[in-house]
Every structure is written in structure tokens, then in C-alpha cells.
C-alpha positions as CSV (number, residue, x, y, z in Angstrom):
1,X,-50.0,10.5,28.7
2,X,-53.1,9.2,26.9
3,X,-53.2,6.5,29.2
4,X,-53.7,9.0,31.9
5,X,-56.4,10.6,29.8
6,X,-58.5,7.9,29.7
7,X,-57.9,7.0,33.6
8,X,-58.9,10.7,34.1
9,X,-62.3,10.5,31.8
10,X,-62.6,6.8,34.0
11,X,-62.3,8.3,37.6
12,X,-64.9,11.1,36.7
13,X,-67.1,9.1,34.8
14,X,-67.3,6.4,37.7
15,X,-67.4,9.0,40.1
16,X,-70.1,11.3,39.4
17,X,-72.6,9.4,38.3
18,X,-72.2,7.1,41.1
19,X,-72.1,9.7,43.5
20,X,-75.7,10.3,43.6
21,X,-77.0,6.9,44.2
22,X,-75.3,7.1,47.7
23,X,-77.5,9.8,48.2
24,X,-80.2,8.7,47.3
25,X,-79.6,5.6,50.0
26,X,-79.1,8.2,52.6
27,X,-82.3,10.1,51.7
28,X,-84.2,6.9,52.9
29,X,-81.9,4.4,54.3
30,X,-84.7,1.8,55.7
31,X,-86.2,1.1,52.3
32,X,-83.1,0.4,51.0
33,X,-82.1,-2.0,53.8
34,X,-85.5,-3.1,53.5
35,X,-85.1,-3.6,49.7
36,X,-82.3,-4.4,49.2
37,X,-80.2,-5.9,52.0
38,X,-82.7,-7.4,54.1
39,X,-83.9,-10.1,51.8
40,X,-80.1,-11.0,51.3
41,X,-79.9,-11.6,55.3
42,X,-77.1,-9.9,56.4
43,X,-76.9,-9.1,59.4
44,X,-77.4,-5.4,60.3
45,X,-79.2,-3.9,58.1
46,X,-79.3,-0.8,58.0
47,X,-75.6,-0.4,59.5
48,X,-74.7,-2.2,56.2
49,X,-77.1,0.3,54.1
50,X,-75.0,3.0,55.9
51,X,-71.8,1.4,54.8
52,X,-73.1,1.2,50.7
53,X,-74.1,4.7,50.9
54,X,-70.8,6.1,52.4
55,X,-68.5,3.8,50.3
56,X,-70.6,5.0,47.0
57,X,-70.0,8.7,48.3
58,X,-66.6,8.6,49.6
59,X,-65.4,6.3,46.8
60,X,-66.7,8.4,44.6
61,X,-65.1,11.7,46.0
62,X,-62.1,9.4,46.1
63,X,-62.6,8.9,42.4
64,X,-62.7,12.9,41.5
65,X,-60.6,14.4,43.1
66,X,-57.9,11.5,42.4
67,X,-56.8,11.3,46.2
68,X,-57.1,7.9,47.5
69,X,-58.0,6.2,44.2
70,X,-57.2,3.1,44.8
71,X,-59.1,2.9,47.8
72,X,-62.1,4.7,47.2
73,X,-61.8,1.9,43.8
74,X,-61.9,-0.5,46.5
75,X,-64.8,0.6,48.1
76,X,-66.9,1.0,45.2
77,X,-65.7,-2.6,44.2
78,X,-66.7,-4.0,47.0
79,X,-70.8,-2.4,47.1
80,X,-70.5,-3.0,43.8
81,X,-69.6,-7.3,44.2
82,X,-72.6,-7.1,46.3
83,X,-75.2,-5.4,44.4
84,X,-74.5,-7.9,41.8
85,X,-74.9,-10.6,44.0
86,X,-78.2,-9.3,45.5
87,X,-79.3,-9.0,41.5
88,X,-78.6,-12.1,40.4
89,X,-79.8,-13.9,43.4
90,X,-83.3,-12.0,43.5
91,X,-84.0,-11.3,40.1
92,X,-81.6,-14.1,38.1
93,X,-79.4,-13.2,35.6
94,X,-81.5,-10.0,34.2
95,X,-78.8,-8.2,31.7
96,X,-80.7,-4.8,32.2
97,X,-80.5,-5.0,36.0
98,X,-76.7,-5.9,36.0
99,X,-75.2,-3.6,33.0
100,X,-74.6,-0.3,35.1
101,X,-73.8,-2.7,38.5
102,X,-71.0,-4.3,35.5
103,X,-70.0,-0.9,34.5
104,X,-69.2,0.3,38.0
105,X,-67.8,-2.6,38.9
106,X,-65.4,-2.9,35.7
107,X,-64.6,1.0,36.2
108,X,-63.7,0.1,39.6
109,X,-61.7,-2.8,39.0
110,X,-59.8,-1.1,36.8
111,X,-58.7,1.9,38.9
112,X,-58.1,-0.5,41.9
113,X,-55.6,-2.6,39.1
114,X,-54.0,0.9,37.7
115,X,-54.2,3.6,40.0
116,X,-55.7,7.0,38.7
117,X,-53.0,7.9,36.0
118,X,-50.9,10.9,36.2
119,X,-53.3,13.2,36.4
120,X,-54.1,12.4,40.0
121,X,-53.3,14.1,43.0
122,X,-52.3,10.2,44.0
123,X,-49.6,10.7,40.9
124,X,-48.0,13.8,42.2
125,X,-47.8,12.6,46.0
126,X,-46.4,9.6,44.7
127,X,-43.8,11.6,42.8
128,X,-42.7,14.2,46.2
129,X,-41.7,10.8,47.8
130,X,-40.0,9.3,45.2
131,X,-37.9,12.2,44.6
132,X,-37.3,13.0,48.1
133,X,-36.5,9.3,48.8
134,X,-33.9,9.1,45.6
135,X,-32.4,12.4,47.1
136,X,-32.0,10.8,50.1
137,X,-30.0,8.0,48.4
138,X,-28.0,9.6,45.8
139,X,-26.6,11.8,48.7
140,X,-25.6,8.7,50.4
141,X,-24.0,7.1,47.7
142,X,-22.1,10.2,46.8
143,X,-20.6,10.0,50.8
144,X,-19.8,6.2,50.2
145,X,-17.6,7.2,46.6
């Protein structure tokens, strides 16, 4: 259970304190595609910026509510792999611009890897199925006996 603890402190640490940056993309989406994507040259720009900004928020709801954990980890991951990217490749390796990119991305690796614990709403759909699909087999051994 105290590993469940911890994936709980985790998914609401990651989550809302990342929430907010996706916001703040969505407050002024062309200067961050101008600031930030841009000079990586991706294409579409600000269809990209949109993409960061909805992955940070609906990863991040993902993340506290505990529904879809493992995917809204996934997303975060993934904006997360290339804000580090764009960090090292404009700025070099710069240990105060990559420690909170590193801390998302580690808290997001790690609840992609492990799922949100058992005290996620994940955990107790998870746990309806099983027991539902176990029914369904001890019933059908029992007929077989």
C-alpha cells in the first residue's frame, strides 16, 4: 500500500504543477511556437504548440484524477522528450534549464512504467474486470467438473 502512496503523492505532484504551463502555452500560443518550436523546425508550428499545450493539460488531468494514467504519462513523456531536446540543442547542456524538464520527465516515465497505484480510478476499473472476467471462468469450470 505505500507503494501506492507514493504513486499517489507522484501523479499529483506531476500533475498540478504541470498543469499550468499548458496554460500558459494556450494563453499565447504564437510565442511559444515562435520560441520554442520554430527554431527546432518542425513542421507546423503552432499545430504542434497546440499539441504540447493539450498533452500538458490533459496528461495532467490524466495524472489527478488517476483515469488514464498511463496515457496521460505518455503524453507528458512525450512534450517532455522534446522540451529536453529543444534545451539541450539551443541552450547546451544547461543543468538549471533541464532539472524541472528531468523531473517531469522522470515522474512521467515512471507512471507510464507502473501505472498510478491502487489508489487510482485506473486500479479499481482494472479490478471490476478482473473480477467479472474470473466470475466468468470459475462458473465455467464449475459446469466442466
Amino acid at each position: 500500500m505505500i507503494t501506492s502512496v507514493g504513486l499517489l503523492a507522484l501523479r499529483l505532484c506531476v500533475g498540478v504543477l504541470l498543469i499550468h504551463h499548458g496554460f500558459e502555452k494556450l494563453a499565447d500560443i504564437d510565442n511559444f511556437a515562435d520560441a520554442f518550436v520554430r527554431p527546432l523546425h518542425l513542421p507546423f508550428p503552432v499545430t504542434l504548440s497546440y499539441t504540447a499545450a493539450f498533452s500538458e493539460i490533459l496528461g495532467s488531468w490524466c495524472l489527478i484524477t488517476g483515469v488514464g494514467v498511463r496515457s496521460g504519462a505518455l503524453a507528458i513523456l512525450g512534450t517532455m522528450t522534446v522540451a529536453i531536446y529543444h534545451a539541450i540543442s539551443i541552450n547546451g547542456f544547461n543543468i538549471y534549464l533541464l532539472e524541472l524538464l528531468g523531473l517531469y520527465w522522470g515522474g512521467a516515465f515512471c507512471l507510464l512504467t507502473n501505472g498510478g497505484g491502487k489508489l487510482s480510478i485506473d486500479y479499481l476499473i482494472a479490478s471490476k474486470y478482473d473480477y467479472v472476467f474470473n466470475q466468468g471462468r470459475t462458473q465455467l469450470s464449475d459446469q466442466n467438473t
